[in-house]
C-alpha positions as CSV (number, residue, x, y, z in Angstrom):
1,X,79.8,131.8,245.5
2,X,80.7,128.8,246.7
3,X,80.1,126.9,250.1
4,X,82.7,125.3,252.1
5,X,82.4,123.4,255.4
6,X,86.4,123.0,257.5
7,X,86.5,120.1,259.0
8,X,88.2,118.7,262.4
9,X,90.5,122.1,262.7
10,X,91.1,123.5,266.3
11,X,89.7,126.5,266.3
12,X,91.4,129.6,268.2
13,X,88.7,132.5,268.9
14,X,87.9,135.0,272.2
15,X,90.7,132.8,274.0
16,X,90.1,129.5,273.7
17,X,91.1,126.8,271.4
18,X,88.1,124.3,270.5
19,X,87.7,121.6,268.0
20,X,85.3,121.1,265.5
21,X,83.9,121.9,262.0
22,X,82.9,125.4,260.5
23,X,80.3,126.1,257.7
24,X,80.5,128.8,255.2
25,X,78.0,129.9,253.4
26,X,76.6,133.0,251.4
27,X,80.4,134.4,252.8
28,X,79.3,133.8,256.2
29,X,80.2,131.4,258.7
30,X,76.9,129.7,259.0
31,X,77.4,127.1,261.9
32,X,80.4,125.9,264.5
33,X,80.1,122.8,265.7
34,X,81.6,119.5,266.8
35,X,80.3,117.6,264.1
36,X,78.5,119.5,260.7
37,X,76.9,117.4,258.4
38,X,76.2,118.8,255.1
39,X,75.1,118.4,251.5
40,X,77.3,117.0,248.8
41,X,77.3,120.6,247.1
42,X,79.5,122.0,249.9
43,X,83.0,122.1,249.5
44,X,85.0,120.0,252.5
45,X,88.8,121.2,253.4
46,X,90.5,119.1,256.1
47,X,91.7,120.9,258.6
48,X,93.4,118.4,260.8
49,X,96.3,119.0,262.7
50,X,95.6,122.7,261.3
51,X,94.6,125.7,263.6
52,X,91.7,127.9,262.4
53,X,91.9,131.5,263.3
54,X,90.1,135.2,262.3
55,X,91.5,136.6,259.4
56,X,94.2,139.5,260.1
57,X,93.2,143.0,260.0
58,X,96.0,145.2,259.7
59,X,95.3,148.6,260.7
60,X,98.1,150.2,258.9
61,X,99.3,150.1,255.5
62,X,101.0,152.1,252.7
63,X,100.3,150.5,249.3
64,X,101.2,153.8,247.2
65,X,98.1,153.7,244.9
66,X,97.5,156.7,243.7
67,X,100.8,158.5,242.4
68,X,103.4,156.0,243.8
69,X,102.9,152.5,242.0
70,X,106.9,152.1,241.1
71,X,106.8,150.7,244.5
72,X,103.5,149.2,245.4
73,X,99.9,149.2,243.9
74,X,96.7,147.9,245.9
75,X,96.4,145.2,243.9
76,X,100.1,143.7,244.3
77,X,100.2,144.2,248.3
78,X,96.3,142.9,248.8
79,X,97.5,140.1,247.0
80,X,100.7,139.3,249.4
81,X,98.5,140.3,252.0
82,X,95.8,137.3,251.7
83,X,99.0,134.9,251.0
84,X,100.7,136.0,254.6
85,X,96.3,135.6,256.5
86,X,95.7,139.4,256.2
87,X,92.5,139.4,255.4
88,X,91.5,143.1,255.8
89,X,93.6,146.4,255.6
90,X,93.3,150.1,256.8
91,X,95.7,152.0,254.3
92,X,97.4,155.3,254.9
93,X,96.7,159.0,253.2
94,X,100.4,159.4,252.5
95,X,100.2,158.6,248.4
96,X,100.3,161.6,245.3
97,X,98.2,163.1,245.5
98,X,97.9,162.8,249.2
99,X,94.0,162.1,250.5
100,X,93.3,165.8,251.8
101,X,89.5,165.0,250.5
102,X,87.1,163.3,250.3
103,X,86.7,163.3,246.6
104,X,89.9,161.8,246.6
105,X,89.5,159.1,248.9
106,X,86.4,157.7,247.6
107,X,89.0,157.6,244.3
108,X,91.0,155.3,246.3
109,X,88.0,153.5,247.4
110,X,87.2,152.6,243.9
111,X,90.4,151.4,242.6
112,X,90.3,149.3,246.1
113,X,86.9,148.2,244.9
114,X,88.3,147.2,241.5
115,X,91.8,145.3,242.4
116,X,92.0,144.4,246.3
117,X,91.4,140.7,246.8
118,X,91.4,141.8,250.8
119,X,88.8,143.7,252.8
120,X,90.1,147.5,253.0
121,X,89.3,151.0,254.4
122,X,91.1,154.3,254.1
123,X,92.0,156.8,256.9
124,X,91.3,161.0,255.6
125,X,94.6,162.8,255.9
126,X,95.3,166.2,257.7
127,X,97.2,168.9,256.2
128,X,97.8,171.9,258.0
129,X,95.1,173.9,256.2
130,X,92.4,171.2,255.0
131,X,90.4,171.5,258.3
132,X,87.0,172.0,256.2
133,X,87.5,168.9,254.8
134,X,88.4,166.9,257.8
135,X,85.0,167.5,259.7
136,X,83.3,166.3,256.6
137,X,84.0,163.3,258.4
138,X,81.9,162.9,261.2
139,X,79.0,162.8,258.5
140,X,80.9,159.2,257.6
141,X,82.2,157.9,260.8
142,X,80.4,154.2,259.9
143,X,82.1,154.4,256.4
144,X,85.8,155.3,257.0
145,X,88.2,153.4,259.3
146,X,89.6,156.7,260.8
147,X,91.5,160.0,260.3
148,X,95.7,160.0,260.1
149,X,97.5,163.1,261.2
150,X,101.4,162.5,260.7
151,X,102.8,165.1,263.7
152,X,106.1,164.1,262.8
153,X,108.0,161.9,259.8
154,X,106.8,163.3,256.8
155,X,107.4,166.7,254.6
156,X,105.4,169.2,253.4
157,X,101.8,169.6,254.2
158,X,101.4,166.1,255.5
159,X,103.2,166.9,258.6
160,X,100.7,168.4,260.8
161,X,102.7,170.9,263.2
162,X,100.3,173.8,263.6
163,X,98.9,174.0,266.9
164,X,95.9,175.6,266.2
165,X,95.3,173.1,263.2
166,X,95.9,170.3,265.8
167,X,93.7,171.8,268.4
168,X,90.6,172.3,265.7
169,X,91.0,168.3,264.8
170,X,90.9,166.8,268.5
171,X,88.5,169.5,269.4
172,X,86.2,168.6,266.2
173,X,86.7,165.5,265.2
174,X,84.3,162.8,266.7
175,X,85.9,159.7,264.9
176,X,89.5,157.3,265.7
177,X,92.3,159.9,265.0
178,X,95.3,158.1,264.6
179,X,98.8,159.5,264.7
180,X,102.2,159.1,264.5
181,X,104.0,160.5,266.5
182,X,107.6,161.7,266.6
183,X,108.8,165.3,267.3
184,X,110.4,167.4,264.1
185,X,112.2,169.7,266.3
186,X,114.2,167.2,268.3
187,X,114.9,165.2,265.3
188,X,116.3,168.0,263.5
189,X,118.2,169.2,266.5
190,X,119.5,165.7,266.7
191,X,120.4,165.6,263.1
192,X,122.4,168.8,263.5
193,X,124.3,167.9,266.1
194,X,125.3,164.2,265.0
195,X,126.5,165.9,261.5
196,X,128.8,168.4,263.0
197,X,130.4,165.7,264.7
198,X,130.7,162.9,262.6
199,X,130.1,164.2,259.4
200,X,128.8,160.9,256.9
201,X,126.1,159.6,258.7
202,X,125.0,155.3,258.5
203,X,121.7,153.6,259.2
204,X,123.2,152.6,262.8
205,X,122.6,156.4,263.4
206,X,119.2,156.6,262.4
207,X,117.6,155.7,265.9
208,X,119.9,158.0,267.7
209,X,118.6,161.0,265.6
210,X,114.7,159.5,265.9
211,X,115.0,159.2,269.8
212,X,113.2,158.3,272.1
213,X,112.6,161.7,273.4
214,X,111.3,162.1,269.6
215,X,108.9,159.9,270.2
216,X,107.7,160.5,273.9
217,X,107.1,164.3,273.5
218,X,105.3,164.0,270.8
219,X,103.2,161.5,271.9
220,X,102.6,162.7,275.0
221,X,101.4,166.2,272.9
222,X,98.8,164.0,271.2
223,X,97.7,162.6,274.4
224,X,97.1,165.8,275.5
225,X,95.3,167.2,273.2
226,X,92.9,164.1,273.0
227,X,92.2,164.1,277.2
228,X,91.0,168.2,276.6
229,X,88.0,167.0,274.1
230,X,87.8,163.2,275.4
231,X,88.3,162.4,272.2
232,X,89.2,159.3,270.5
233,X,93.3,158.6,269.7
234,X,94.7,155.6,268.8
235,X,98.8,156.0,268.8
236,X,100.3,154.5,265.9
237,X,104.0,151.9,266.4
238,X,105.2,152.7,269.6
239,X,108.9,151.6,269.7
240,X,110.3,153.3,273.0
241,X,110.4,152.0,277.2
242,X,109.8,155.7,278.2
243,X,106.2,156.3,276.1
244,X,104.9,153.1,277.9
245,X,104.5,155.1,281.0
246,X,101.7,156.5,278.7
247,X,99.4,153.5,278.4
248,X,96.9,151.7,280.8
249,X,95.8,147.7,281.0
250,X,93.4,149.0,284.0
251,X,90.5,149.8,281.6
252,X,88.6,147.4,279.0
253,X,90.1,147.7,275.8
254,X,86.1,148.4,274.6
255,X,86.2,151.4,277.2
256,X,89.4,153.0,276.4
257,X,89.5,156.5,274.7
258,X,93.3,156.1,274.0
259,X,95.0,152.8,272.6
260,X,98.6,152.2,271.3
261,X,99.7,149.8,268.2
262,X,103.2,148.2,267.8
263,X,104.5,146.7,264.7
264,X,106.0,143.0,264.0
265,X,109.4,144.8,263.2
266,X,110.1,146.4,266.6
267,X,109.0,143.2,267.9
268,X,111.8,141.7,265.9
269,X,114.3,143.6,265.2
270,X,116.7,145.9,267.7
271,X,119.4,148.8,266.6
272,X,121.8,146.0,266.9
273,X,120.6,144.4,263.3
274,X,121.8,147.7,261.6
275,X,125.1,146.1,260.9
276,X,123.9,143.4,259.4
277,X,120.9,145.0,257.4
278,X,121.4,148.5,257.3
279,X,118.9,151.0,255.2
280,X,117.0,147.6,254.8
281,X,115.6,148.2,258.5
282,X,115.2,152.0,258.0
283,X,112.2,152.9,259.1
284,X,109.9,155.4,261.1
285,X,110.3,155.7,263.8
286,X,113.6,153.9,264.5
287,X,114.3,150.8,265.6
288,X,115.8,151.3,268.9
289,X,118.0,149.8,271.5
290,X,117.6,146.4,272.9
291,X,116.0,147.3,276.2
292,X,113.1,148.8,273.8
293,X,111.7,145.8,272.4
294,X,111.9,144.0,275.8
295,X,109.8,146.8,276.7
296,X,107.5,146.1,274.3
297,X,107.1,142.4,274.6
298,X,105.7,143.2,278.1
299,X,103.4,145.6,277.5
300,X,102.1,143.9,274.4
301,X,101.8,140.7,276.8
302,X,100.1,142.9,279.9
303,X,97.8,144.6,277.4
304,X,99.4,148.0,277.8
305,X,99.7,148.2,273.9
306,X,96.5,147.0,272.4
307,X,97.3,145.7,268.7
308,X,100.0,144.3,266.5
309,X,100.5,145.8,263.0
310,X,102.7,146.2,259.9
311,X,103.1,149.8,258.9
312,X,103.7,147.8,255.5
313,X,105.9,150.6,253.1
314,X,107.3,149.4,250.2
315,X,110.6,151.3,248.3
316,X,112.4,149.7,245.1
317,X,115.7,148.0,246.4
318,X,117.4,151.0,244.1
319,X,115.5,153.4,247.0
320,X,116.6,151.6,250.0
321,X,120.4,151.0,249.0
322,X,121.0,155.0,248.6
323,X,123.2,156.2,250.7
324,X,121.9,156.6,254.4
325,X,120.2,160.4,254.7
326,X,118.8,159.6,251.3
327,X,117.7,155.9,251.9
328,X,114.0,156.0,252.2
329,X,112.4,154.9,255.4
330,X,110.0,152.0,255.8
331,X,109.7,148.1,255.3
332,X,107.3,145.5,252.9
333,X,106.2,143.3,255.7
334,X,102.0,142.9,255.1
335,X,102.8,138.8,253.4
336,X,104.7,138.0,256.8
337,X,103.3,139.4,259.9
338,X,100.9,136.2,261.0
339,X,104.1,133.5,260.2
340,X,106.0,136.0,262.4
341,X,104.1,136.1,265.4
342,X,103.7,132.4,265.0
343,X,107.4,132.1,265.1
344,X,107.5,133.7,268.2
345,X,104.6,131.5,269.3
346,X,107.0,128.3,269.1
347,X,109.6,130.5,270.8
348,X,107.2,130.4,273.6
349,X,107.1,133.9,273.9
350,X,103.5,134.7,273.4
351,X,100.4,132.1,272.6
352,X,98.4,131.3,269.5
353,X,95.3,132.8,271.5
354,X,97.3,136.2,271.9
355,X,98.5,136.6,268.3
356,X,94.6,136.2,267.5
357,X,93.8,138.5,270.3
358,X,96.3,141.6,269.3
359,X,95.8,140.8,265.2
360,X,92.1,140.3,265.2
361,X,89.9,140.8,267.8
362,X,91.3,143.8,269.4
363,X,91.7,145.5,265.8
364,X,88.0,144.8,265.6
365,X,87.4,145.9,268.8
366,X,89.5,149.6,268.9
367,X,88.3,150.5,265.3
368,X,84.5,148.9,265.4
369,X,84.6,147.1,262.5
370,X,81.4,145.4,262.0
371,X,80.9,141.6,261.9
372,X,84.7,140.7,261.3
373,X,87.6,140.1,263.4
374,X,86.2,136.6,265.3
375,X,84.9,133.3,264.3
376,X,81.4,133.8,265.4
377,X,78.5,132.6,263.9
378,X,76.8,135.1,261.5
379,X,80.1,137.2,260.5
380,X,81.9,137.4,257.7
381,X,84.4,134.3,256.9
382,X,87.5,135.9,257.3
383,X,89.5,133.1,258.2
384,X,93.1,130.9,258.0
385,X,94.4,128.1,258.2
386,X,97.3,127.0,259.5
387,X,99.8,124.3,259.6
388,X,102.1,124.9,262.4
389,X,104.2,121.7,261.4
390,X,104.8,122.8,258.3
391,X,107.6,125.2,257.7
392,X,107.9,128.4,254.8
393,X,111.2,130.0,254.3
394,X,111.3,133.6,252.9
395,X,113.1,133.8,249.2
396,X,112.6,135.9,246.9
397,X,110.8,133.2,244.5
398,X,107.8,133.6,247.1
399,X,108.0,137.3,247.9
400,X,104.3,138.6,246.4
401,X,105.4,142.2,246.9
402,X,106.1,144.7,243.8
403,X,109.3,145.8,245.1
404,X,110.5,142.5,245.0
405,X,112.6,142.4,248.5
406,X,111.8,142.0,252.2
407,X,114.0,142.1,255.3
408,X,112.7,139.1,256.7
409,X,114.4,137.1,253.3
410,X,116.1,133.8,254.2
411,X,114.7,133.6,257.0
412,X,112.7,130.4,258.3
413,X,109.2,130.0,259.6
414,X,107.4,127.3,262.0
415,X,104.3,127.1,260.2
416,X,102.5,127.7,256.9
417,X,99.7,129.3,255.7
418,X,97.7,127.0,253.5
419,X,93.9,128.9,253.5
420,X,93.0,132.2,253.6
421,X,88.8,133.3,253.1
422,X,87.8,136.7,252.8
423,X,84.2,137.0,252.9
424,X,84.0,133.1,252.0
425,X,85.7,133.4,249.2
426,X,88.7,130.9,249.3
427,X,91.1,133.8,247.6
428,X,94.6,131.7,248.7
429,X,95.2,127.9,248.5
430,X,97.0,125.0,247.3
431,X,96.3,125.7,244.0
432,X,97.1,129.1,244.3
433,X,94.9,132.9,244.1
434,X,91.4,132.7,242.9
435,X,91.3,136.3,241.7
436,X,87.3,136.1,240.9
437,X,85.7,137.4,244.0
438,X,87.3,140.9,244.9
439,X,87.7,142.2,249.0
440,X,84.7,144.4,250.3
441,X,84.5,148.2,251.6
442,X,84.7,147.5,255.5
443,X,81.9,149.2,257.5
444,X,82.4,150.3,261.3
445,X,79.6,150.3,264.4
446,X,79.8,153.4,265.3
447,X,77.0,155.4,266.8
């Protein structure tokens, strides 16, 4: 493994911006200092008129490996996400067959182990009838990022709708349970209704059939249910005003039992984009009217919701561009969510310390990871440079995904990624991927 030292960088970490030099070595950061002086064997990068800032950790992903690779593999999304500073990923149970145990996770684990150039963990699934398999976990809370129920948005026995089942999860569970949450009844009822009177249905409809009462009562449910066993629940891309009520910014992000995530795309885009981009935006849940992602900017800012993410789903372009009720929903964003935020960091909107804040440290901080998610002396080097004066336009020459399209296409950051290190391996640079050093299993402090 080889040693590097950045020099001359500005440094963003725990608020601040400082200037200086950081060692790596042994895929640690070693020393930060004003000056480091080192040995000729150590590799220098110049990272002037660059800011240096904790790797991404995106806390959830779909990247379809097992059963679904027409879309995505873990190799072809870890690779766009290194390129885009996400140095770390927490990937969903959804794929075929879906991870109901744990033989089949640590299956996932492996091919993770074999393939992903970024850090990775894997959240258990919940069926309705795999409750056995679920407490297994507790045995493992220091080895798995979490457990997913889906109480709304999915089909079969992925969508967790039993009340007793739910009930036996936050009452036995003593790891993160994260959920998304939309309600099936509603949406159905809304579904009904909207067909009888219009008949053909577009995209533009989608996020009046996913409401926001959807996504309120069933949020509010899950709240419930983890307040009875004080348990720990962690609320998956909030996209309405109304849930907000739901959240706090009076209690220490390290003391809080229940946290909320939003994702770059209901940050960015509003139901008034439909027209333009149609089932390329479908996702769940919806994006929603205007007023919704005002919403969110403030809470995001006010600390009300805790952590940015992706919900990164890949479909071919043939699966997005069928008709809208068949359309599948979700969007490839894991290679563009840092240049995003930065985007709205020249906007003036939010500050380089905040995008570090809600895409590192707080992901760190609500799932425990250990020794990642800060530039601190004695972690891992998880880190990425950036050139804010630089620009990087999205085409499809540069798009890393497998399905070969993203929604944010054409469009036309402020800055550039031109470094990213996981575990101080320098996996994405000038001269492109060095594919030789693979991502590690990431390990949580939980006691």
């Amino acid at each position: 493994m080889r040693d590097y030292l950045v020099k001359n960088t500005c440094i963003v970490n725990e608020g601040a911006k400082i200037y200086g030099d950081v060692l790596i070595k042994d895929g640690r950061i070693d020393k930060i200092a004003p000056a480091i002086q080192t040995s000729s064997n150590i590799i220098e990068i110049d990272g002037s008129n660059q800011f240096l800032l904790p790797g991404v950790i995106d806390d959830q992903v779909h990247f379809r490996e097992p059963g679904l690779t027409h879309k995505a593999s873990i190799y072809t999304e870890a690779k766009a996400a290194v390129a885009g500073g996400v140095t770390s990923f927490m990937e969903m149970p959804n794929t075929v067959p879906p991870a109901f145990t744990h033989e089949l996770l640590e299956q996932k684990y492996e091919i993770a182990r074999n393939t992903s150039l970024a850090n990775y963990s894997f959240y258990m699934g919940t069926s309705n009838d795999n409750i056995e398999e679920v407490l297994k976990i507790n045995e493992r809370k220091n080895d798995i990022c979490g457990l997913k129920i889906f109480m709304g948005s999915s089909t079969g026995n992925l969508l967790v709708d039993n009340p007793l089942m739910l009930d036996k999860v936050f009452g036995g569970v003593d790891v993160l349970i994260a959920t998304h949450c939309e309600d099936e009844e509603i949406i159905r009822r809304n579904l009904a209704m909207l067909k009888d009177k219009k008949g053909t249905l577009s995209p533009a409809d989608h996020p009046v059939i996913r409401d926001e009462e959807a996504c309120f009562e069933s949020s509010f449910r899950a709240i419930q249910f983890a307040k009875k066993y004080g348990g720990r629940l962690h609320i998956l891309h909030i996209t309405t005003e109304k849930e907000l009520q739901l959240f706090t910014n009076m209690v220490p992000l390290k003391d809080k039992k229940i946290t909320a995530e939003v994702c770059v795309h209901h940050l960015h885009f509003t139901s008034n984009d439909y027209k333009d981009y149609g089932n390329l935006i479908k996702c769940n849940p919806a994006i929603k009217a205007p007023h919704n992602r005002e919403a969110l900017w403030r809470a995001l800012l006010d600390d009300r919701l805790d952590v940015i993410a992706t919900d990164h789903a890949p479909h071919t372009w043939e699966e997005k561009n069928e008709p809208y009720e068949k359309a599948h929903a979700g969007l490839p964003l894991v290679q563009h969510p840092l240049l995003l935020m930065l985007h709205y960091v020249k906007e003036g909107r939010i500050t380089i310390e905040k995008v570090v804040e809600k895409m590192s440290h707080a992901v760190a901080e609500c799932f425990q990871v250990a020794d990642r998610g800060y530039i601190r002396e004695g972690y891992f080097a998880d880190l990425v440079l950036v050139d804010m004066n630089r620009a990087t336009t999205v085409t499809k020459e540069n798009i890393l995904y497998k399905c070969g399209w993203s929604p944010l296409e054409h469009f036309t950051f402020p800055a550039t990624i031109t470094h990213t290190f996981v575990n101080g391996n320098l996996v994405y640079g000038k001269n492109g991927f060095d594919e030789s050093h693979k991502g590690q299993r990431l390990k949580f402090n939980r006691s």
